[in-house]
N, C-alpha and C positions, 0 to 999 in steps of 0.2 A: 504493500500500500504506500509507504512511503515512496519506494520507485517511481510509483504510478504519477502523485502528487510533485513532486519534484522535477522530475522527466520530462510528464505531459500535461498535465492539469496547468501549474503552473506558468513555464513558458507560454504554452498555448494562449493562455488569458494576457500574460504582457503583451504578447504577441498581437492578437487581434483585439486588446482594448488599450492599449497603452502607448501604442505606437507614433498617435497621432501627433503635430507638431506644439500641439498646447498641451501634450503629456512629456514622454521621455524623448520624442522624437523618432526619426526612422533608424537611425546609427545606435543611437540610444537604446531604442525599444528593442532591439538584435542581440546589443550585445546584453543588457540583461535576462534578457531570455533565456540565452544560451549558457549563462555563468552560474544558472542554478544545477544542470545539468553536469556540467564540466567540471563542480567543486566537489558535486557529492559523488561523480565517477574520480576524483583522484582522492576524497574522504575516503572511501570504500577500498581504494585500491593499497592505501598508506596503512590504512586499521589493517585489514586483512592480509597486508602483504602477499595476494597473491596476482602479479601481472603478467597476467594469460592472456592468451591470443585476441582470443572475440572480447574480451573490456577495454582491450589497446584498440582495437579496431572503431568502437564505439565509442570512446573517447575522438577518435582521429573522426567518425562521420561528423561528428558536429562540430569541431573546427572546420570541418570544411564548409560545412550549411555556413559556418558565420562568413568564411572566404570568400563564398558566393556573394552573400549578400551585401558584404562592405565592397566587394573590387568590383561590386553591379556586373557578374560575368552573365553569359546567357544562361534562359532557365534551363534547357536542352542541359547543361552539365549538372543541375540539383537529379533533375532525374534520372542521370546515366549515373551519381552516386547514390543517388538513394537506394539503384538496384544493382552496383557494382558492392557496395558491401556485404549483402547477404550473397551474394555470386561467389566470394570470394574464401566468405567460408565454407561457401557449398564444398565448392573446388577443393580448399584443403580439407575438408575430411574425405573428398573419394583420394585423394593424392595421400592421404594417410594409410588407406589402405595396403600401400607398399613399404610401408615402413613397419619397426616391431612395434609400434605406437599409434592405432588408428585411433582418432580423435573419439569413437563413439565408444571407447572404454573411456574416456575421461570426460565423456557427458551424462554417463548412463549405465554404462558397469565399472564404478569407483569406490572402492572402501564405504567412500560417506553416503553412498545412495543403499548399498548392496554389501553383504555378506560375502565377499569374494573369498574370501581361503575355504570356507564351508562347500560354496559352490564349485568350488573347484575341486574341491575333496571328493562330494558326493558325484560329477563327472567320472573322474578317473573311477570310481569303484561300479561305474555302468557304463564304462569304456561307452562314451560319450562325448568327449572333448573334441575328435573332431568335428560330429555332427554341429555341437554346439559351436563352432570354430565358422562352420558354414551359415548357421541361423544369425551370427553377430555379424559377420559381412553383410549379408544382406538387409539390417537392422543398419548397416552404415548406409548402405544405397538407400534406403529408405530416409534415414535422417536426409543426407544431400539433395533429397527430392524436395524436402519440405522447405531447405535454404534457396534452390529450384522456385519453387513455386512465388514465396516472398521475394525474390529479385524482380519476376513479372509484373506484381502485385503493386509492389513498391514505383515501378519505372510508371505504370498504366494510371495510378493513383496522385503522382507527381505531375504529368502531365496534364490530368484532369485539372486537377484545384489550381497548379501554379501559374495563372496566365501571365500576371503583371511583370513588367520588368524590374528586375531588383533597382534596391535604392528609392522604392515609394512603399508609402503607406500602403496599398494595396499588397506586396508584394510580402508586407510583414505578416499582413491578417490572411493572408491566405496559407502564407506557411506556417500558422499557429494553426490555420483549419486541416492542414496534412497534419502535422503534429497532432491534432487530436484524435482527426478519423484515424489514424494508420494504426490505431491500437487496436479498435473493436474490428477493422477492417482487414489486417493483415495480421498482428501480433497475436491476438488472441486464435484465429484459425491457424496458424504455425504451432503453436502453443498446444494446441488443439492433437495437431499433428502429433508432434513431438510424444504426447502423452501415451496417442495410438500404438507409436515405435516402443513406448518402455512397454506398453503391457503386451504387445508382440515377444517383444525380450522376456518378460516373465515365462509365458505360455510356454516360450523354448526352454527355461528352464524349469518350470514344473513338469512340463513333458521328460525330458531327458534325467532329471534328480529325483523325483518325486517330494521334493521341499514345498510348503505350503507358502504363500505369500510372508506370511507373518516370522517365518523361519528364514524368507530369503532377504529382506529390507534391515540395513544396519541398524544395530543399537547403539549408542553413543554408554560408553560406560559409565 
C-alpha cells in the first residue's frame, strides 16, 4: 500500500492537479512528482540493501520519464521506454535460462518464498528433479511472456493518453493519467499473471513431492 501511495497515487495527483502555472509549475510539477518515487526506490534500496536488477531498472525508468519531460524530447520515446523496460527484463530472464542462474528461481523459487532444501530433498527421493528441472523452464517462458505482454501494454497505453508535447501542462496531467491507469490496467493483470506462474510452480511440485502447500511456503524462524 505504501508502494501504491507513493508511486502512483501521489505523483499522479501532483501531476495532473498541480502542475499548472499558478501551482508548482510545469518543470516544477515533474520534478516533484517524480522525487516521491525516486526517494522511497533509493529509501528501500539503502534499508534493505538489496540492489537487484528490476529496482535499478525502475529506478532508471523514471529518470528517464523526468528526461523526457525537462529536455521536451518526443512522446514517441516515453512510449518506446515505457515498453523497453518490461522488454528488457523479459529478455533477461529467457537469456537467464542459459546461465546456472535463471532469474525465475530468484523470483519465485527462493528460500524467502519457498522451502527449497525440503523440496529439493523430497525430488531427489522421487527421482524427480529433472522433471521438475523441465516444469521451472517452462515456468520461466511463462514469466517472460507476462514481461511480453506488459511491454505491449505499456507502448499501446502511452500512446493512447500521451498526446501533448512535453514541456506543457497538458503533457504533465496526462502522464499523471498513464501513471495512474497503468496500475489497474497493466500492473495488476501482470501481477495477475505472475500469481498464475507461482501456482503453476506449486502444482509441479505437489505433483512431483507430494508436499502440501502449507509444507512447501517458507517459515521465517
Amino acid at each position: 500500500m505504501v508502494d501504491l501511495v507513493v508511486s502512483v497515487i501521489i505523483p499522479s495527483f501532483i501531476l495532473m492537479k498541480l502542475s499548472g502555472e499558478n501551482d508548482l509549475g510545469i518543470s516544477g510539477g515533474l520534478i516533484a512528482a517524480l522525487a516521491f518515487p525516486i526517494s522511497w526506490g533509493l529509501f528501500e534500496l539503502i534499508k534493505y540493501r538489496k540492489f537487484n536488477f528490476i529496482a535499478l531498472l525502475g529506478l532508471f525508468s523514471v529518470l528517464l520519464t523526468g528526461g523526457i519531460g525537462l529536455f521536451e524530447l518526443d512522446n514517441e520515446w516515453l512510449a518506446i521506454k515505457e515498453a523497453g523496460i518490461p522488454a528488457v527484463i523479459g529478455i533477461a530472464v529467457l537469456v537467464s535460462t542459459f546461465t546456472p542462474y535463471p532469474l525465475v528461481r530468484a523470483l519465485l523459487f527462493n528460500p524467502d518464498v519457498m522451502d527449497v532444501e525440503k523440496i529439493k530433498q523430497k525430488l531427489e527421493e522421487h527421482n524427480s528433479t529433472a522433471a521438475f528441472e523441465k516444469r521451472l523452464l517452462k515456468a520461466t517462458y511463462l514469466v517472460a511472456c507476462s514481461f511480453a505482454f506488459s511491454a505491449v501494454m505499456n507502448y499501446i497505453l502511452a500512446k493512447w493518453l500521451v498526446t501533448s508535447p512535453a514541456g506543457t501542462t497538458e503533457f504533465n496531467e496526462q502522464l499523471g493519467e498513464l501513471t495512474l491507469y497503468s496500475y489497474p490496467m497493466i500492473a495488476l493483470p501482470s501481477m495477475l499473471m505472475l500469481f498464475g506462474v507461482f501456482y503453476y510452480l506449486w502444482c509441479a511440485i505437489r505433483d512431483l513431492t507430494g508436499l502440501k502447500l502449507e509444507e512447501v511456503m517458507a517459515t521465517k524462524k
